[in-house]
C-alpha atoms as an extended CHARMM CRD file, in Angstrom:
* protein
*
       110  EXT
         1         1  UNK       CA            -54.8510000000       35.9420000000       77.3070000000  PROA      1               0.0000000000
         2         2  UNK       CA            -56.5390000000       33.9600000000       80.1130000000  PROA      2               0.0000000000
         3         3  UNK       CA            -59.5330000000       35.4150000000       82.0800000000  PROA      3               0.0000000000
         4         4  UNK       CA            -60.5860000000       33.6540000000       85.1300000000  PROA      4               0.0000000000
         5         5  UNK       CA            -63.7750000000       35.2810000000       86.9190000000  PROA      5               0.0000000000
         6         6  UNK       CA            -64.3860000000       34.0990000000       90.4700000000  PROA      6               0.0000000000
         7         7  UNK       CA            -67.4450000000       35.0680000000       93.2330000000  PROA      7               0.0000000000
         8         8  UNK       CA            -66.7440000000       36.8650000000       96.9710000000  PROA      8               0.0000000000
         9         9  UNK       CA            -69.3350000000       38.7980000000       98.5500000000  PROA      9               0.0000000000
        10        10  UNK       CA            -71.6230000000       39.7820000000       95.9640000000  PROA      10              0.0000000000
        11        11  UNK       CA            -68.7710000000       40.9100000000       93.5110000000  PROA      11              0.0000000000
        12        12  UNK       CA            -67.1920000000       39.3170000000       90.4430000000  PROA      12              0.0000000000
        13        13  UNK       CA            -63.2640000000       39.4470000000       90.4000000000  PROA      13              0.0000000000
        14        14  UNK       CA            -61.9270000000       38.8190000000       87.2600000000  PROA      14              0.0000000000
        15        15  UNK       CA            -58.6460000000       38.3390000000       86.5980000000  PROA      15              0.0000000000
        16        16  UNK       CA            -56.7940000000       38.7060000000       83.2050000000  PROA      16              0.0000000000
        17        17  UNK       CA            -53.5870000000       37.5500000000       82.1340000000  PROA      17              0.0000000000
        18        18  UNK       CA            -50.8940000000       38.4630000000       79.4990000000  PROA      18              0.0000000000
        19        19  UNK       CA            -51.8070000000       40.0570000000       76.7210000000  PROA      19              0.0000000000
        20        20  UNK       CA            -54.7980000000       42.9910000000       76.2350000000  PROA      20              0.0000000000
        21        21  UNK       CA            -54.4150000000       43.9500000000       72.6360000000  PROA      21              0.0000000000
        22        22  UNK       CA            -56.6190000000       44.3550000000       69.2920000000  PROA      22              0.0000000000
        23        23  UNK       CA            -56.3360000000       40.0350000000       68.8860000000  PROA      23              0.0000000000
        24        24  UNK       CA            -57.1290000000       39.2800000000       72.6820000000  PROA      24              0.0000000000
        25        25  UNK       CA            -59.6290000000       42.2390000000       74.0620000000  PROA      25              0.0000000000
        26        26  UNK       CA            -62.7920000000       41.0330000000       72.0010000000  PROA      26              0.0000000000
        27        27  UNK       CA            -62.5610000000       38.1300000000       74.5340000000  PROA      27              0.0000000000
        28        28  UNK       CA            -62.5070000000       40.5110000000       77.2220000000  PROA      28              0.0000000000
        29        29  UNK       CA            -65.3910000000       42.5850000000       76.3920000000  PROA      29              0.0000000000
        30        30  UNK       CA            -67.1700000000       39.6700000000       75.8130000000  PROA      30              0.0000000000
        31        31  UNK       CA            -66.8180000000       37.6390000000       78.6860000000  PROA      31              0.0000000000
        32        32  UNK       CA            -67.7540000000       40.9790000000       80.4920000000  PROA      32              0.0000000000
        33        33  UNK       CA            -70.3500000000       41.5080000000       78.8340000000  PROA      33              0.0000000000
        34        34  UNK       CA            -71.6950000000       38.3790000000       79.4860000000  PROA      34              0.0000000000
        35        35  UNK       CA            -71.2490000000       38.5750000000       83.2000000000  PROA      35              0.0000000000
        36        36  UNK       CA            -73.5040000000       41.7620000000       83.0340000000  PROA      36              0.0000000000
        37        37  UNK       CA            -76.0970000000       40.2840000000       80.7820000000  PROA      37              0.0000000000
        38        38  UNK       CA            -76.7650000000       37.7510000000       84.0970000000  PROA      38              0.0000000000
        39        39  UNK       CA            -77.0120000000       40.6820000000       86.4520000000  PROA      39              0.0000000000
        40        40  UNK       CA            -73.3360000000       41.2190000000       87.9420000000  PROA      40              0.0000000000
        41        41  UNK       CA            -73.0010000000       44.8540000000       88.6630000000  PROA      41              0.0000000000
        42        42  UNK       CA            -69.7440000000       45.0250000000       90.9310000000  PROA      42              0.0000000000
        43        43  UNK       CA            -66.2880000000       43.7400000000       89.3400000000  PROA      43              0.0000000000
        44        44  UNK       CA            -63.0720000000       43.9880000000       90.6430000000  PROA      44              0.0000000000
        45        45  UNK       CA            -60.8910000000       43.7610000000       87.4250000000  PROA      45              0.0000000000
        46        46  UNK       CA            -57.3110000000       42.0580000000       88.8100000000  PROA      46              0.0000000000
        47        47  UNK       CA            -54.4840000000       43.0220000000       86.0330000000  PROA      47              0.0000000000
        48        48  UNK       CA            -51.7270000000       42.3830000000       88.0830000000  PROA      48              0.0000000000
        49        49  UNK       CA            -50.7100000000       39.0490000000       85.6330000000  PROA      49              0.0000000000
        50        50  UNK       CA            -51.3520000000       41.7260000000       82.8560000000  PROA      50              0.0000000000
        51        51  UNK       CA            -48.3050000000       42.3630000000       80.4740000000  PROA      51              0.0000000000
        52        52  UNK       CA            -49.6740000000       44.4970000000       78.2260000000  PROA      52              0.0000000000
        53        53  UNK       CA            -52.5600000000       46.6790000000       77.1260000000  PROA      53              0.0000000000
        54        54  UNK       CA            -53.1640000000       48.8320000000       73.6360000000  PROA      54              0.0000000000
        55        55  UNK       CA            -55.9910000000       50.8020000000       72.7040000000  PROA      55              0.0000000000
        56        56  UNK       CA            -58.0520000000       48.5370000000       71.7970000000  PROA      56              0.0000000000
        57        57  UNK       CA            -57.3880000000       47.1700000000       75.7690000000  PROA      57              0.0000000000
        58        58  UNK       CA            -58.3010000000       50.6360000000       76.9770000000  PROA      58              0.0000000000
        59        59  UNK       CA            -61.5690000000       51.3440000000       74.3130000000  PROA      59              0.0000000000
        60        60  UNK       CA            -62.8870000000       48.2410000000       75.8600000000  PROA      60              0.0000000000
        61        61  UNK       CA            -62.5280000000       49.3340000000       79.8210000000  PROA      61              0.0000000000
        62        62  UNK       CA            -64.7220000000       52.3780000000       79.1850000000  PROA      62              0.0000000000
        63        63  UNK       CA            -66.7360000000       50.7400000000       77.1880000000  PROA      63              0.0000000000
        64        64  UNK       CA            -67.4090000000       48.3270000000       80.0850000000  PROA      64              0.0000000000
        65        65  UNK       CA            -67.6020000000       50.8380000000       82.4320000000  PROA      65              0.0000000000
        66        66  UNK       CA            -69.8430000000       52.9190000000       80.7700000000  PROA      66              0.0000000000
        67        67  UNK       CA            -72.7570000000       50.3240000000       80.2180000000  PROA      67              0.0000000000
        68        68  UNK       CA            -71.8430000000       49.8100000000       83.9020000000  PROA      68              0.0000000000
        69        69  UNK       CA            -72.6770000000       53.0950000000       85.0200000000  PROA      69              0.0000000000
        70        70  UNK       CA            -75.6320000000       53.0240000000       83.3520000000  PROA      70              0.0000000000
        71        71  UNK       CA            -76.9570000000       50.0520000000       85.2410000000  PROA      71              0.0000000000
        72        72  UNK       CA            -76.2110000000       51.4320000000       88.8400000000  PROA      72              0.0000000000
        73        73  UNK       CA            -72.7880000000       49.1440000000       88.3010000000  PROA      73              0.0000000000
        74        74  UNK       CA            -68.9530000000       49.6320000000       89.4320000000  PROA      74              0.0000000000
        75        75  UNK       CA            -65.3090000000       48.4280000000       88.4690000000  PROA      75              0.0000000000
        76        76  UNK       CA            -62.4280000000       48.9900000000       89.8720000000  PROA      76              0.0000000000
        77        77  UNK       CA            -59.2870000000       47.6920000000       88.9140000000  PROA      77              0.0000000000
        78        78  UNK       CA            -55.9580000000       46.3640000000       90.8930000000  PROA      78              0.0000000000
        79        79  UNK       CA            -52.6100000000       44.8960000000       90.6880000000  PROA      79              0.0000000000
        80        80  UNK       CA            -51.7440000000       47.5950000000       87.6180000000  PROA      80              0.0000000000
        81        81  UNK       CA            -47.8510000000       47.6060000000       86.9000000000  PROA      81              0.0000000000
        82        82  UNK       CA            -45.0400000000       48.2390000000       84.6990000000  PROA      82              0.0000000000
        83        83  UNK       CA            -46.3010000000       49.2270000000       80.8900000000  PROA      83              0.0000000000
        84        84  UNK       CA            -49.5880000000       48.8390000000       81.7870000000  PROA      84              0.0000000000
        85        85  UNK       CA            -49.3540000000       51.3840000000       84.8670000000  PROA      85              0.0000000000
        86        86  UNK       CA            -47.4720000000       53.4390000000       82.7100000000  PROA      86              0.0000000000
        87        87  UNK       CA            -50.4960000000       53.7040000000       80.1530000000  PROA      87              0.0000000000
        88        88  UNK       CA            -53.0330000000       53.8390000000       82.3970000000  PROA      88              0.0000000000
        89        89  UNK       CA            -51.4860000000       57.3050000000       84.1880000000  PROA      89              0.0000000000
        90        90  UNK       CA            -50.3650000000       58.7790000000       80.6010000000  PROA      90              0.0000000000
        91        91  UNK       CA            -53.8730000000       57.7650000000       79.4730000000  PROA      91              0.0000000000
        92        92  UNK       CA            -55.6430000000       59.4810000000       82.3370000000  PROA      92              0.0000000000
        93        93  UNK       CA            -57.6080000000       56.3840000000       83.1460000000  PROA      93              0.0000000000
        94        94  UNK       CA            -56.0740000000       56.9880000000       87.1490000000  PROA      94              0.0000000000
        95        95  UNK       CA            -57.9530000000       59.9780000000       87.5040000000  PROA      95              0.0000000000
        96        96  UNK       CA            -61.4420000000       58.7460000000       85.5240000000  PROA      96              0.0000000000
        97        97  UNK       CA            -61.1210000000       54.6880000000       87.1970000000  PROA      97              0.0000000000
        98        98  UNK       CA            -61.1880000000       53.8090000000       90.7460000000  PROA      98              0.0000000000
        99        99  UNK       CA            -57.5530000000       51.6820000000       90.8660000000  PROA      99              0.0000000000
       100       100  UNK       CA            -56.0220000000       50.0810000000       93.6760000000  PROA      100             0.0000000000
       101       101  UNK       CA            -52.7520000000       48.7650000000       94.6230000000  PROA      101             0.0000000000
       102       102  UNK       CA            -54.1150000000       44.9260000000       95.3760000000  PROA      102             0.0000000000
       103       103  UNK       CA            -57.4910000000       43.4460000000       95.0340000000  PROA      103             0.0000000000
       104       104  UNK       CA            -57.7050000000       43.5940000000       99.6740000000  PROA      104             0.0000000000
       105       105  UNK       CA            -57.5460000000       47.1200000000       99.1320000000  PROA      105             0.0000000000
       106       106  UNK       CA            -60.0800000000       47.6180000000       96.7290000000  PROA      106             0.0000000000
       107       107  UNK       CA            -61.9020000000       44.8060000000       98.8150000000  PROA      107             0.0000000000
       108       108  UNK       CA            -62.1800000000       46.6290000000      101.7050000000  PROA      108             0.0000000000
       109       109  UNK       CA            -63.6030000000       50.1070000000       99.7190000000  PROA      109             0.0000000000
       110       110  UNK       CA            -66.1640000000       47.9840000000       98.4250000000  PROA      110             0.0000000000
């Protein structure tokens, strides 16, 4: 997994690639966690290089976006396809998550 994190506006987009799985997500969570620990609040999570996600993937989103919503924060997500579309719907995350087709039009709700 590769996670690259870059600024516009006043919001983080961070971009993950690969793998999100019970090896990889730690590295997730905490390079998210870190982000929020120096006072980012608005992420745009870009999974559209993302081959796969397990539980472990998931546990860690609302994890995130819990402490999130507890600081006033947001995350959306974009670029979701294939498997990891497919998991997200089954998973109900569509209907709990704010997700977008592309990172422009999650831009532009933001």
């Amino acid at each position: 997994m590769e996670i690259n994190v870059r600024k516009e506006k006043n919001i983080s987009i961070v971009s993950v690639t690969e793998r999100m799985d019970a090896v990889t997500t730690p590295e997730f969570e905490k390079s998210m966690s870190d982000l929020i620990s120096k006072g980012e609040k608005t992420f745009l999570i870009n999974f559209s290089a993302l081959d796969y996600i397990s539980s472990a993937g998931l546990r860690s989103i609302l994890t995130i976006a819990k402490r999130l919503k507890g600081e006033n924060g947001e995350i959306l997500f974009s670029g979701l396809k294939g498997t990891v579309e497919e998991v997200f719907k089954i998973s109900g995350f569509y209907s709990i998550l704010k997700i977008f087709e592309s990172e422009e039009a999650a831009l532009l709700k933001l």
